[in-house]
N, C-alpha and C positions, 0 to 999 in steps of 0.2 A: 625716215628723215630725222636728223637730231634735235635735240629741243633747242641750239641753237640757231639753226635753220630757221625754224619757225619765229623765231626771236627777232631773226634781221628780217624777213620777209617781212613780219607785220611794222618795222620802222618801215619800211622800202614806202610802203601805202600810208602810214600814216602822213612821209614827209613830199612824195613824188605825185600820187594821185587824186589830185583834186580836179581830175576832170570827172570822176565820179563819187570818192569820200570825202569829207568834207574836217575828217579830223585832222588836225592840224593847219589846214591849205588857208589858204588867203581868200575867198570871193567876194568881190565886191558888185553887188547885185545894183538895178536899173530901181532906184526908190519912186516908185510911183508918184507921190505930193511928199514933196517935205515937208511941206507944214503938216501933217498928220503923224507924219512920225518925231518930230519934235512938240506934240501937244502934249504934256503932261498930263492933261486932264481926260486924255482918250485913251492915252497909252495904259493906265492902270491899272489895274486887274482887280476888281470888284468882286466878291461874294460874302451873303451873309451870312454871317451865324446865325448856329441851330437854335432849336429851343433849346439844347443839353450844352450846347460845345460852343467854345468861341475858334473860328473858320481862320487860320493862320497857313500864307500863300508861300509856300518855300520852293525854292530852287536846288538843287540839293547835290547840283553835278554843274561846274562851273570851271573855266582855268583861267590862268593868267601867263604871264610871262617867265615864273618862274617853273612853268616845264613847257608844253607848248603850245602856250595861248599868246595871243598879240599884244594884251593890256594889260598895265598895273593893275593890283588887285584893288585899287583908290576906284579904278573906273567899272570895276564891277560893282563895288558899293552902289555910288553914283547909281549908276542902269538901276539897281536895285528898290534906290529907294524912288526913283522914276515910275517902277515897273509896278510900283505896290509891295514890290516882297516884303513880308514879311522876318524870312526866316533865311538865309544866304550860305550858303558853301563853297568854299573856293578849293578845288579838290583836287591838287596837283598829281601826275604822274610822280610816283616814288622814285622810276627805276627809269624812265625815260625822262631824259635832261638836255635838248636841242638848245636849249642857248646856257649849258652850264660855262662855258671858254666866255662869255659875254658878263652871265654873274655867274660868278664862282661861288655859289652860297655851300653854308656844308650844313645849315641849318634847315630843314624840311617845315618846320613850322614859321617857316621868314612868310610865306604868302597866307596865313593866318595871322600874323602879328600885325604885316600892315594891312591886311583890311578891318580889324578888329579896331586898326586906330583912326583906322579912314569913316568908319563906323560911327564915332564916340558922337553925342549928341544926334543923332538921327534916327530913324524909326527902325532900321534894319538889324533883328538879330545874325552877328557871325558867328556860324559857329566850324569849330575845327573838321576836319577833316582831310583826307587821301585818299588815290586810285593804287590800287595795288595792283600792277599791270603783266601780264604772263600771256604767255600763249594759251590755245588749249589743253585743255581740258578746263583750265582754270577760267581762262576769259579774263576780262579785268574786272573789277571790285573794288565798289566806294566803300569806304571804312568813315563816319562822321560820329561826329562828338566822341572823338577819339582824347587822348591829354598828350599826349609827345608822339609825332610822324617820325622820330628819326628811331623807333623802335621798330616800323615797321619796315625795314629794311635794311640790307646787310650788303657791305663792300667785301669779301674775301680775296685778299692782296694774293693771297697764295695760288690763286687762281687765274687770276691776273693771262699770264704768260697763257693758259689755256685755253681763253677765253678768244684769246686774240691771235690764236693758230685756228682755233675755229672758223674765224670771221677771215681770216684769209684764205684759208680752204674753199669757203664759200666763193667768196669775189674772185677766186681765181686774177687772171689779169687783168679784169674790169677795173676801170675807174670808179671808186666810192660814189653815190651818189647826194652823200655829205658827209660832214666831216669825221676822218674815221676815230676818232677821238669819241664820239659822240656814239659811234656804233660800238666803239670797244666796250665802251663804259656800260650801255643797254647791257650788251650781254653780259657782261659781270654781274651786273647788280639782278639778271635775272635766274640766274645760278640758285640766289637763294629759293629754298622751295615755299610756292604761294600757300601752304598750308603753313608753315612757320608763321607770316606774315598775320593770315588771317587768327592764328590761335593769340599774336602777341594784341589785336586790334580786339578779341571777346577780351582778354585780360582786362584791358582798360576800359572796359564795360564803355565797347561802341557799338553801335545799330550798322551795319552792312548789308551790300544789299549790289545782283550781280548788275553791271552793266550792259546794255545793249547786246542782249541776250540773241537776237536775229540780225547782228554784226556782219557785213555779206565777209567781207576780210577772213573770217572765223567762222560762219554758217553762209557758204557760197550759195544755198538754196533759201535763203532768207527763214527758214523755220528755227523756233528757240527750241532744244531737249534740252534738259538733265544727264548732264556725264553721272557718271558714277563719283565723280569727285565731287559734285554738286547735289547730289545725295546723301552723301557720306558728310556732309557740310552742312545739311539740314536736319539730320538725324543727331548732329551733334549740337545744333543748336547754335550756331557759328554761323549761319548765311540765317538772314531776317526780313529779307522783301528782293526785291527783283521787279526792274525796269519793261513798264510795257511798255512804255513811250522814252524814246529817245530822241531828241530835234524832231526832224520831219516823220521819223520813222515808228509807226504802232505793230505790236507783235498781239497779233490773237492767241499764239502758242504760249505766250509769255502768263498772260490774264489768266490760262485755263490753268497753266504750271502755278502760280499765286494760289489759284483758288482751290489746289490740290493739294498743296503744300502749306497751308496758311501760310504763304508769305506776305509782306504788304505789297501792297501795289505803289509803285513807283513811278513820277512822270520827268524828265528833266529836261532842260534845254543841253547839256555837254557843250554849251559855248567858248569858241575858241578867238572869235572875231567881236567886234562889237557887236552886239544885242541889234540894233538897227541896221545891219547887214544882213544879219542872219536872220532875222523873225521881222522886222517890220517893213517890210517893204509896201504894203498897203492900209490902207485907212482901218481898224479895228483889228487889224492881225496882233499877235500875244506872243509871246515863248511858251513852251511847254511847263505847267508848274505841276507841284500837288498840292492838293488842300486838305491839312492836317486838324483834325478836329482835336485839340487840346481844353484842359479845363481852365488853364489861362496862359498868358500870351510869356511865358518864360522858357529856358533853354531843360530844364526838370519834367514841367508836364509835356511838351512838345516831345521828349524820347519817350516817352511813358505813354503816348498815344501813338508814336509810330511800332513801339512794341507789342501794342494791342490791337495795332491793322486798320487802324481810324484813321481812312486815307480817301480820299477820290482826284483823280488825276484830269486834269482840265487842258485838251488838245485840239490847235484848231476850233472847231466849234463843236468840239465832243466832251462827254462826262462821262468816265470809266471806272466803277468800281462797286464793291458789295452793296448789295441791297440795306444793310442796314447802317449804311454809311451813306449811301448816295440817294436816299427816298425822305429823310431829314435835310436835306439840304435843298431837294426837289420841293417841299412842303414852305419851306422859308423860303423858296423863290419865288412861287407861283403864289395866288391867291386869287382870291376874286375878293375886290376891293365894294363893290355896290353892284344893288341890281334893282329894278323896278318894272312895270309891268307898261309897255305904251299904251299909249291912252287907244281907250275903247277896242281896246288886242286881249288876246290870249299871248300877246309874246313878250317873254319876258328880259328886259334886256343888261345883260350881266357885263360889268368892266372885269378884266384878268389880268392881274399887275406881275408884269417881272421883275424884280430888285437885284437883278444878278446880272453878269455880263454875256451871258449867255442867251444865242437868239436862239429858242426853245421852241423846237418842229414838234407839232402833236399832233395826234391823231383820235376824232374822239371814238370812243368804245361807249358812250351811256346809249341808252334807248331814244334819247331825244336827236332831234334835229335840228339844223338851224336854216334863220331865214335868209341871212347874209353870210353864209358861210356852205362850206361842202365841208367832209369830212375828216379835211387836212387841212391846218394855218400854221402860221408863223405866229412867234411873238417875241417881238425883235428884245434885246435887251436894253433893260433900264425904261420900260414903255409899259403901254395900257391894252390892252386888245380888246372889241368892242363885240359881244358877241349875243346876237338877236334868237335868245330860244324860245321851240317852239312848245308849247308844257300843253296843249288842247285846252285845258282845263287851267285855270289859276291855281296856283299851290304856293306854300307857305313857307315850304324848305325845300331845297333844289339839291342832288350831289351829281355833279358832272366828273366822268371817267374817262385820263386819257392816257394812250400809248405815247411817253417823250422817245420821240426817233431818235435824237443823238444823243442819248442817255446809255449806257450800260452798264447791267447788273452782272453781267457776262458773255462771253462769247455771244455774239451772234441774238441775245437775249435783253428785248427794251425793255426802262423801267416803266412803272405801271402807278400813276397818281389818282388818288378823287381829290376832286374842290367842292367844299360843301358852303352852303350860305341858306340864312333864314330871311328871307321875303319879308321885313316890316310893315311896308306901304302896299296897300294894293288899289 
């Protein structure tokens, strides 16, 4: 089949099936309590800094109207700085333009200019960015803290007329299923080859990273591989992290390709509706971020920590990524805040404080045992856990050892904390 085949097919889904993908479509979901999803103070997305790094919550795969998302790029600000973000990217399709006949921009960085002014005074760093969109082998690809989008793609007029004997070859006598202006144009501009694209986005020294690698549209068995193009990609130092998480969707094939590849690990919401459509429909529900451990809160160290893989991806109520990224972040959540011995007991009773938003499932591993507790709890986020151990013997220093369930270090593999505290009072 020709690559322009492949080209309309994946418009066909991106613009017609939203009874099961979700990119581009409209769903406007059953919001459980409104008042939880317009609490700013619930919606926020909380984590603290390490002992080394300051914890910067980025979104990094985002659209708008100006290819085909529903909302000015003002209103992803807005969500943004609702959401906590940090760090925001508004990362238009290059090559797919559904409402170009609506705005006729010829300028690729118009949906970076006005978020960056919708920005000005508020806590959200924007920064530039684009999807470099292709069928496979290539898949799509975010290219950020790029300097000029209209490099990263190429109109060939000359092609024009070939582009659009393709696209009717295809439709045969069918009726477009929108407007064929819109399909012409797709395929023109994907003519240019995505290795072009990606070599002009390293020129201007940007961080890339593949898109929703277990895409069913593109991997109809939901598993993410490495083409030979995405190897040839990596070996050249042009492709620098890859998406485990994409909206609703987590790729364990993806995490193990990262951790094979050193790529960074990637989590993003690819929001196309509003934020509160798509992610919040219930009281505590989040978007997909990552949390980038920079040496401080500017657009300089922020690529220079996603360069070095200082990333852990926060989905749903899971934490995905290297051990030496995600067990500093695990130590700055957890603690045990006091502990003191009840009167005329052996048992000793320790507070365990979480500072993060994360309702952290453990499982303990030490030798001890508790008197109010079995061997699995909860501790919900931004709370205290109360926990009654049992030591026989009074002792002076305690280290408690536990398995975080919804932590990972990798596939299939939880991370592994101790909480240590010294006994003052006895």
């Amino acid at each position: 089949m020709s690559k322009i085949f492949f080209q309309i097919i994946l418009v066909f889904f991106l613009v017609v099936s939203s009874a099961v993908f979700t990119h581009g479509a409209i769903n406007i979901p059953q919001i459980e309590d409104d008042s939880s999803s317009g609490n700013d103070l619930e919606r926020g997305i909380e984590f603290p800094n390490t002992e080394k790094h300051i914890t910067l919550i980025a979104d990094l795969h985002t659209h708008s109207v100006f290819s085909d998302g529903h909302v000015w790029p003002n209103i992803r600000v807005a969500e943004a700085e609702r959401d906590g973000i940090d760090v925001l990217a508004v990362t238009e399709h290059l090559e797919y333009q559904p409402h170009f006949l609506d705005i006729p921009h010829k300028d690729r960085n118009r949906s970076f200019q006005e978020a960056s002014l919708a920005a000005k005074e508020k806590n959200v760093i924007v920064i530039s960015g684009a999807e470099i969109t292709r069928e496979i082998p290539a898949g799509h690809i975010n290219a950020i803290l790029i300097q000029d989008a209209n490099n990263l793609f190429e109109i060939d007029l000359t092609k024009k007329e070939d582009a659009e004997r393709q696209v009717k070859e295809m439709l045969g006598d069918d009726e477009p299923w929108t407007n064929i202006d819109v399909i012409n144009r797709y395929a023109l501009t994907g003519m240019w080859p995505a290795e072009s694209a990606i070599k002009e986005a390293n020129k201007q020294g940007a961080f890339l990273f593949w898109n929703h690698p277990n895409w069913l549209i593109q991997a109809p068995d939901g598993i993410a591989r490495l083409s030979n193009f995405h190897i040839n990609m990596i070996k050249k130092k042009w492709l620098h992290g890859i998406e485990v998480v994409n909206g609703d969707d987590y790729s364990e094939e993806a995490f193990q390709i990262a951790i094979d590849n050193k790529l960074t690990l990637i989590g993003t919401s690819d929001v196309h509706n509003l934020i509160e459509w798509d992610y919040l429909h219930k009281k505590g529900e989040h978007r997909p971020v990552t949390l980038v451990f920079a040496n401080k809160p500017n657009k300089e160290s922020f690529k220079r920590a996603l360069m070095l893989g200082r990333t852990v991806v926060w989905y749903k109520n899971s934490l995905l990524g290297l051990k030496k990224n995600l067990l500093p972040l695990l130590n700055a959540s957890l603690s045990i805040s006091s502990g003191s011995y009840l009167p005329r007991s052996q048992i000793l009773e320790l507070k365990i404080r979480n500072i993060s938003d994360a309702n952290f499932r453990l499982q303990n591993l030490s030798r001890f045992t508790f008197q109010n507790n079995d061997d699995f709890f909860e501790i919900p986020s931004h709370s205290t856990k109360t926990l009654e151990v049992k030591t026989i013997k009074k002792i002076d220093k305690i280290t408690l050892s536990f398995r975080v369930l919804n932590a990972l270090v990798s596939p299939k593999e939880n991370a592994k904390i101790n909480l240590q505290y010294t006994i003052i009072d006895q």
